[in-house]
Legacy VTK file of the C-alpha trace (Angstrom):
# vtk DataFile Version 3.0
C-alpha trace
ASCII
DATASET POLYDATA
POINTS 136 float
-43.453 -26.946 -43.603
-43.964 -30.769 -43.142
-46.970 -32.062 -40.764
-45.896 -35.624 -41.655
-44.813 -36.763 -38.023
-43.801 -40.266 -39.524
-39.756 -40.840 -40.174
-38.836 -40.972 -43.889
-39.667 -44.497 -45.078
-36.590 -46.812 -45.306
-38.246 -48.514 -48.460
-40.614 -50.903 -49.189
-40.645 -54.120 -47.683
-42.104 -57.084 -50.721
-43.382 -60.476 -50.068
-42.514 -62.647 -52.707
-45.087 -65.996 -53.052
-44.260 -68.520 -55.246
-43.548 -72.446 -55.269
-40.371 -72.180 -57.296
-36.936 -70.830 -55.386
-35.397 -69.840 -58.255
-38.432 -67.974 -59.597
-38.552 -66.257 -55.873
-34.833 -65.144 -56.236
-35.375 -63.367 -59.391
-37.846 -61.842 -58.576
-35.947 -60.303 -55.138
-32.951 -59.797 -57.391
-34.813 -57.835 -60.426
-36.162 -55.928 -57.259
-33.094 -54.549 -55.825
-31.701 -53.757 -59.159
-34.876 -51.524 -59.713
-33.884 -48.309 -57.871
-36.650 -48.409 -55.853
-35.871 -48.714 -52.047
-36.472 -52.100 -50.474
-35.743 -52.394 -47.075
-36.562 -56.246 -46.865
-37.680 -59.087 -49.279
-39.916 -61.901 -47.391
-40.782 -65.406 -49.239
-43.461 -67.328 -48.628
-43.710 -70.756 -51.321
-47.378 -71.096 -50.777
-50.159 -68.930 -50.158
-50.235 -70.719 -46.479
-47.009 -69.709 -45.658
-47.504 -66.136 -47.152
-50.478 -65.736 -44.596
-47.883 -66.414 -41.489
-45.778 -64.076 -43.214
-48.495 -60.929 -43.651
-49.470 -61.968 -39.566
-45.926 -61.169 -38.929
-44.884 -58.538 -40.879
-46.010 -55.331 -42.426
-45.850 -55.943 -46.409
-46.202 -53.108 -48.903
-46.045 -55.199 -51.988
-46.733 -58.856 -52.587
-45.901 -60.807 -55.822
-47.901 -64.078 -56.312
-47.341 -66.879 -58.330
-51.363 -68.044 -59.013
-50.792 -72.159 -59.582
-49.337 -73.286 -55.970
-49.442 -76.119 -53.672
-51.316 -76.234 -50.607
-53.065 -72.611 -51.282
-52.836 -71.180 -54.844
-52.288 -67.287 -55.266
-56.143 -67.024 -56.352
-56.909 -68.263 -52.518
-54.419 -65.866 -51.109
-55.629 -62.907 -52.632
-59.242 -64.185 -51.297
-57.947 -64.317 -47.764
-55.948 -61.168 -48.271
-59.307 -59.512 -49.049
-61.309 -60.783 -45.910
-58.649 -58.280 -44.114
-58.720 -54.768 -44.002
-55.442 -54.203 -42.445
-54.466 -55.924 -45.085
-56.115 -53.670 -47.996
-53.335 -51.150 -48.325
-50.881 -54.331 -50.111
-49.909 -53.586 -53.489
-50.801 -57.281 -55.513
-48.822 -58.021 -57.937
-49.743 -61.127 -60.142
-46.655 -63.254 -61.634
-47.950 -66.480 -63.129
-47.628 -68.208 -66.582
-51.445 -68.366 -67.001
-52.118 -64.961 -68.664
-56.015 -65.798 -69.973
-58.382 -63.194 -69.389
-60.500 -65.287 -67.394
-57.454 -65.731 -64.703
-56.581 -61.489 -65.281
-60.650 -60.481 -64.906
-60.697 -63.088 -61.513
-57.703 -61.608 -59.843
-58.543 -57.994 -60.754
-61.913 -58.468 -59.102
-59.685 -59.368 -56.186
-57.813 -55.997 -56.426
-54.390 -57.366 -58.515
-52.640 -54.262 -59.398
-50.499 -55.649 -61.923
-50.268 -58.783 -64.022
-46.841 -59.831 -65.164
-46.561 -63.171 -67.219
-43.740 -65.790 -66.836
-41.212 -66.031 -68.603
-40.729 -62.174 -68.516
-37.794 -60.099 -68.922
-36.262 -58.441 -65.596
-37.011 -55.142 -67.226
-40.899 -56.010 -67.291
-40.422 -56.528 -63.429
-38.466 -53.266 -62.760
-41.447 -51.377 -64.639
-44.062 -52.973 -62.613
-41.926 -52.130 -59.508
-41.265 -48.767 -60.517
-45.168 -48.519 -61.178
-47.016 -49.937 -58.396
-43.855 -48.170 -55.814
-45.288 -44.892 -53.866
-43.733 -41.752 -54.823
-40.902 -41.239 -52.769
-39.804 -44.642 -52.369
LINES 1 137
136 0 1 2 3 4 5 6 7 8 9 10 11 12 13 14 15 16 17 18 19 20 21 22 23 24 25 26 27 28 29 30 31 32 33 34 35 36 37 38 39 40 41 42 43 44 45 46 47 48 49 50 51 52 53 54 55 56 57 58 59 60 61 62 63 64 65 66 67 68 69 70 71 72 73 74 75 76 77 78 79 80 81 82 83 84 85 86 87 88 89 90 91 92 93 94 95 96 97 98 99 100 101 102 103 104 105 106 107 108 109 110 111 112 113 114 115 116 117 118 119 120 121 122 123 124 125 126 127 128 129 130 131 132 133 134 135
């Protein structure tokens, strides 16, 4: 019997945040070939515009580039944190600075996943495929 009154998800909806288009349509592209359900891919190029984007929408998973104009990904996540609605948001970390000072800063701000640039579309899917709730 199923006490779950909410209708089957449709998929996932991702924010991806990141100053470079090109990097932002890989990343939605490696995402639909994943298998996972997406219902909708947001972009954001900064961390200000990703803010406006989380007021307005309900985001299940963001990517985030970390070195950014205006506000950098580190910043984001900050913000991201002083929000509890906001808590549930699977952080995903796509940058090319992969020192373990930058990993051990954005895991104390509750990263999920760190994926280094360049990286293979594969690496991507796994994350996706990963850090996606069961079901999905």
């Amino acid at each position: 019997m199923v006490t779950d009154t909410q209708p089957p998800s449709a998929g996932l909806t991702l924010l991806v945040v990141d100053d470079s288009a090109m990097m932002r349509a890989m990343i939605k592209r490696v995402a639909h070939l994943t298998g996972v359900a997406i219902a909708e891919v947001l972009e954001a190029a900064n961390g200000i515009e990703a803010l406006k984007m989380l007021e307005a929408h309900a985001v299940d998973v963001m990517f985030t580039d970390i070195n950014m104009p205006e506000m950098s990904g580190t910043d984001l996540l900050r913000e991201v944190e002083k929000h509890p609605e906001w808590s549930r948001i699977i952080r995903v970390i796509v940058s090319t600075d992969g020192s373990q000072a930058r990993r051990d800063e954005v895991a104390s701000l509750h990263a999920h996943a760190y994926v280094e640039k360049p990286f293979r579309p594969e690496v991507m899917r796994d994350v996706l495929a990963q850090v996606a709730p069961t079901g999905c």
